[in-house]
VMD Tcl script that builds the backbone (N, CA, C; Angstrom):
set m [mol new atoms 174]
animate dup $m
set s [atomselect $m all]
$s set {name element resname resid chain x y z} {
  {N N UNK 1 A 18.249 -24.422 15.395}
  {CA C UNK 1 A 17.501 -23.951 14.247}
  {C C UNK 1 A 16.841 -25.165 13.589}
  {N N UNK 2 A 15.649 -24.924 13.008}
  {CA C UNK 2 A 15.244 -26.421 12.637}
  {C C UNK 2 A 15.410 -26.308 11.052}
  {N N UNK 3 A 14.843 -27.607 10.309}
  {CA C UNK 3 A 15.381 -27.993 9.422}
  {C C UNK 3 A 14.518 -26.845 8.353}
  {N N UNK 4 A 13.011 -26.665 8.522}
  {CA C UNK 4 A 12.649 -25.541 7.776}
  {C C UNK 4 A 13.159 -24.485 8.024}
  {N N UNK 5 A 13.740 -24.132 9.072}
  {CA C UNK 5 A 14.063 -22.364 9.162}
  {C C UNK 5 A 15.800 -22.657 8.202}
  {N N UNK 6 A 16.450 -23.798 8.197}
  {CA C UNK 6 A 17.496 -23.388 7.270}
  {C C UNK 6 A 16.741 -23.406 5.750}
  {N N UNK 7 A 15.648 -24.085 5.546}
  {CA C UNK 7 A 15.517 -23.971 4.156}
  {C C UNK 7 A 15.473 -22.867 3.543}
  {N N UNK 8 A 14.366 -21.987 4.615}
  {CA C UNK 8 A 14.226 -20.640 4.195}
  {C C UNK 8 A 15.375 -19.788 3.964}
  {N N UNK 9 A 16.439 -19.772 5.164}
  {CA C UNK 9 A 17.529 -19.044 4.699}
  {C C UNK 9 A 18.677 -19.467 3.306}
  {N N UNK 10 A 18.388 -21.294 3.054}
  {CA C UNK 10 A 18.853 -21.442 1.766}
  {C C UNK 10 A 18.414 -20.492 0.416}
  {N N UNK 11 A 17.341 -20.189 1.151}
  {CA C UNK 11 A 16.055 -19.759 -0.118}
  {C C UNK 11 A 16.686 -18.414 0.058}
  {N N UNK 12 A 16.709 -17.638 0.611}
  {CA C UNK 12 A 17.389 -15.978 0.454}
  {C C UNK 12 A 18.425 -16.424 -0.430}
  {N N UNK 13 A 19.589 -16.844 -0.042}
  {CA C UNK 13 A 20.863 -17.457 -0.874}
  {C C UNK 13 A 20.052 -17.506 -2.569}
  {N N UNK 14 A 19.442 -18.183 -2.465}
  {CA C UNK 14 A 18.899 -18.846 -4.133}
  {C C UNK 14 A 18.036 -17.323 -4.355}
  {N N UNK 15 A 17.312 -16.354 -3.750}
  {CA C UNK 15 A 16.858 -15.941 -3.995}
  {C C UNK 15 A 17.937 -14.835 -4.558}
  {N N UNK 16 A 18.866 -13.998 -4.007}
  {CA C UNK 16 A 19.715 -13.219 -4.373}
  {C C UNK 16 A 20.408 -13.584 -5.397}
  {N N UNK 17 A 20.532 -14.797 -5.991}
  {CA C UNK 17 A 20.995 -15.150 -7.041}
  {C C UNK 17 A 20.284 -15.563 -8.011}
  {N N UNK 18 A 19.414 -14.849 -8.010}
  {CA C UNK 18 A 18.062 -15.161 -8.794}
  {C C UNK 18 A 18.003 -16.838 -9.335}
  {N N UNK 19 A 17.879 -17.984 -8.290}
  {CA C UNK 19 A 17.667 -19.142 -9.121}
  {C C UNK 19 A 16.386 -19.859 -8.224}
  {N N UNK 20 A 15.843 -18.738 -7.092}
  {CA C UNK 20 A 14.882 -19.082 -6.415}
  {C C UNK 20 A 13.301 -19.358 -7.725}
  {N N UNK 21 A 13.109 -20.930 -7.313}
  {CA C UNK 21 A 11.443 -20.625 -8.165}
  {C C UNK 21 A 10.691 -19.467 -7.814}
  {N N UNK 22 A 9.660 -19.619 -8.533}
  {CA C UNK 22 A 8.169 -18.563 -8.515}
  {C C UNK 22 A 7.520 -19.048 -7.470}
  {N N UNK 23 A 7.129 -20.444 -7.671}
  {CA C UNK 23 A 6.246 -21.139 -6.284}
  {C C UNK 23 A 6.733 -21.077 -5.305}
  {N N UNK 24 A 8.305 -20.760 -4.914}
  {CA C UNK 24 A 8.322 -20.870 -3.375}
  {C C UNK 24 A 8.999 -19.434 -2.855}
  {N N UNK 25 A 8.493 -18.486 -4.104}
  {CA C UNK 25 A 8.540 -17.066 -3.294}
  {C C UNK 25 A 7.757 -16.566 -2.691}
  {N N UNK 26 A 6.506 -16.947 -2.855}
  {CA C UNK 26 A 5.275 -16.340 -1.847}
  {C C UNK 26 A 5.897 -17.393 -0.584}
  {N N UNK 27 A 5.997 -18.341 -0.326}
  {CA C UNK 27 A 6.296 -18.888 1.150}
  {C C UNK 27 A 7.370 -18.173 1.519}
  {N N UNK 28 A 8.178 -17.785 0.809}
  {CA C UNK 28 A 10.143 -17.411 1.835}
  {C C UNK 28 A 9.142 -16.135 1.805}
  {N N UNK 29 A 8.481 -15.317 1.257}
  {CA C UNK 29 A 7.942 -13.721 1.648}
  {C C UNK 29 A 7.061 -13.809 2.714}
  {N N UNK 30 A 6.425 -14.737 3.080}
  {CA C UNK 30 A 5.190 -15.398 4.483}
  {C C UNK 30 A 6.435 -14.939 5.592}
  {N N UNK 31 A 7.912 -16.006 5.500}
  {CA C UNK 31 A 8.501 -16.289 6.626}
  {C C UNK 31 A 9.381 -14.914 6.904}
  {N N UNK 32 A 9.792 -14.558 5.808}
  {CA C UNK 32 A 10.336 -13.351 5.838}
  {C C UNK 32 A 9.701 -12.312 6.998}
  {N N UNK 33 A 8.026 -11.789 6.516}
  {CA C UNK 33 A 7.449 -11.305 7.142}
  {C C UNK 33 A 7.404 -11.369 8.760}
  {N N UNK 34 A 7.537 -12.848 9.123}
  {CA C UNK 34 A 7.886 -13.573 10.101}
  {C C UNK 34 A 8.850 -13.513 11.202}
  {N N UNK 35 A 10.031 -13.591 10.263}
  {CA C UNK 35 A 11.004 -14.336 11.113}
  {C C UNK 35 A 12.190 -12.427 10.532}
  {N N UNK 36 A 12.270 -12.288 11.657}
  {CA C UNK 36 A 13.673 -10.744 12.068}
  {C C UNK 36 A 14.861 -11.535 11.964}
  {N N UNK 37 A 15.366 -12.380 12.095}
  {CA C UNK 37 A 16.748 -12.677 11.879}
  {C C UNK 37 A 16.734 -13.290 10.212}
  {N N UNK 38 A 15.647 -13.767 9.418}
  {CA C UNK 38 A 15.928 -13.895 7.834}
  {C C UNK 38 A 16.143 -12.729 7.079}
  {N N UNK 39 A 15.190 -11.639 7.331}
  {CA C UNK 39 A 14.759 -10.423 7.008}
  {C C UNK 39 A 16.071 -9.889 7.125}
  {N N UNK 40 A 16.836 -10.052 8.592}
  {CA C UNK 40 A 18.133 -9.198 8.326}
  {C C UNK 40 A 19.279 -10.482 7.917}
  {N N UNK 41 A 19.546 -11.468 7.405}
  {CA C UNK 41 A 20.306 -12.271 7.052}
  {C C UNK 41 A 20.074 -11.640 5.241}
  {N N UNK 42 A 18.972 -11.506 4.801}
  {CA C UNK 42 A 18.732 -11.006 3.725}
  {C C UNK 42 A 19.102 -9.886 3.330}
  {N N UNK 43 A 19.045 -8.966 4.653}
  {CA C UNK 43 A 19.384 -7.511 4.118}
  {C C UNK 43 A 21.324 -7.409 3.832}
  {N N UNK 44 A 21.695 -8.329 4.955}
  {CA C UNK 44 A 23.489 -8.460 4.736}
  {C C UNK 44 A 24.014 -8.954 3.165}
  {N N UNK 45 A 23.226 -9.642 2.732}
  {CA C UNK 45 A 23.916 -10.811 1.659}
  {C C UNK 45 A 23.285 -9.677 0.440}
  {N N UNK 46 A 22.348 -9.138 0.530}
  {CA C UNK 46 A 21.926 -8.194 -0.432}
  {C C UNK 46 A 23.320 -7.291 -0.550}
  {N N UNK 47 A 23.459 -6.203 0.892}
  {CA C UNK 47 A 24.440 -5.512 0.995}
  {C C UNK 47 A 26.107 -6.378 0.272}
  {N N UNK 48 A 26.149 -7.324 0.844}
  {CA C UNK 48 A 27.245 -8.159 0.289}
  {C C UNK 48 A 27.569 -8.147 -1.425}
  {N N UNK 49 A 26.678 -8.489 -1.587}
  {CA C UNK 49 A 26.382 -8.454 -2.928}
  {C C UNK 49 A 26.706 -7.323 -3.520}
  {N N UNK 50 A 25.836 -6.227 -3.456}
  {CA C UNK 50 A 26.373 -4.796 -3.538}
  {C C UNK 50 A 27.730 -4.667 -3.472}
  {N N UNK 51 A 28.063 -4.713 -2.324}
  {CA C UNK 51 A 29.321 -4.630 -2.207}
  {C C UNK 51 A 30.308 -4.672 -3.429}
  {N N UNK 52 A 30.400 -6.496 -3.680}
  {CA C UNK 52 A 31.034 -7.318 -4.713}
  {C C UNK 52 A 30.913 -6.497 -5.577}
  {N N UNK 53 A 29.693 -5.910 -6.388}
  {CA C UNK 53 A 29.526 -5.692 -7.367}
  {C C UNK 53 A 29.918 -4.169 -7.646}
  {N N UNK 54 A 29.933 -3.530 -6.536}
  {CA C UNK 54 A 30.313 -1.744 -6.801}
  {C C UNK 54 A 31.482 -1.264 -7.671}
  {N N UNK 55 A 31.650 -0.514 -8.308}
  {CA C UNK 55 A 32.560 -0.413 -9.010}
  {C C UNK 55 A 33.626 0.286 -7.980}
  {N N UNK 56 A 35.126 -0.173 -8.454}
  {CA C UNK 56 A 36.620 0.300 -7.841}
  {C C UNK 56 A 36.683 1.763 -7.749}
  {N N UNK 57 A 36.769 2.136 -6.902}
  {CA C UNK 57 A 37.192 3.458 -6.847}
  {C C UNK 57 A 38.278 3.921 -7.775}
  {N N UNK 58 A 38.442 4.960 -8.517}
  {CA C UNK 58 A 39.654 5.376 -9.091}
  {C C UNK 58 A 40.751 5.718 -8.430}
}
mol reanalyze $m
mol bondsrecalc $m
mol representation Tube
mol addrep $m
C-alpha cells in the first residue's frame, strides 16, 4: 500500500470523528470515488461506530 493510499484511509478515521479539515474533504471524496477497498473500509468503521453508539437492549 503506498504512503498516500494510507493517508487517505487515515483521513476516513479523522473523518468519522469529525476532526477531518474542509480542504481535504473534496480530495478523500475524489479517492473514495476511486478506490473500493476505502469506500468499504469506510462503510465498516461507520457501521462500527453505530454499533458503539446503539443503545443496550433492555
Amino acid at each position: 500500500m503506498s504512503l498516500r493510499h494510507r493517508r487517505f484511509r487515515r483521513d476516513v478515521h479523522r473523518l468519522i470523528d469529525g476532526e477531518l479539515p474542509n480542504e481535504r474533504l473534496a480530495e478523500l471524496q475524489s479517492h473514495l470515488d476511486a478506490c473500493s477497498d476505502c469506500r468499504e473500509d469506510l462503510r465498516w468503521w461507520i457501521a462500527v461506530r453505530l454499533a458503539l453508539h446503539a443503545p443496550s437492549p433492555p
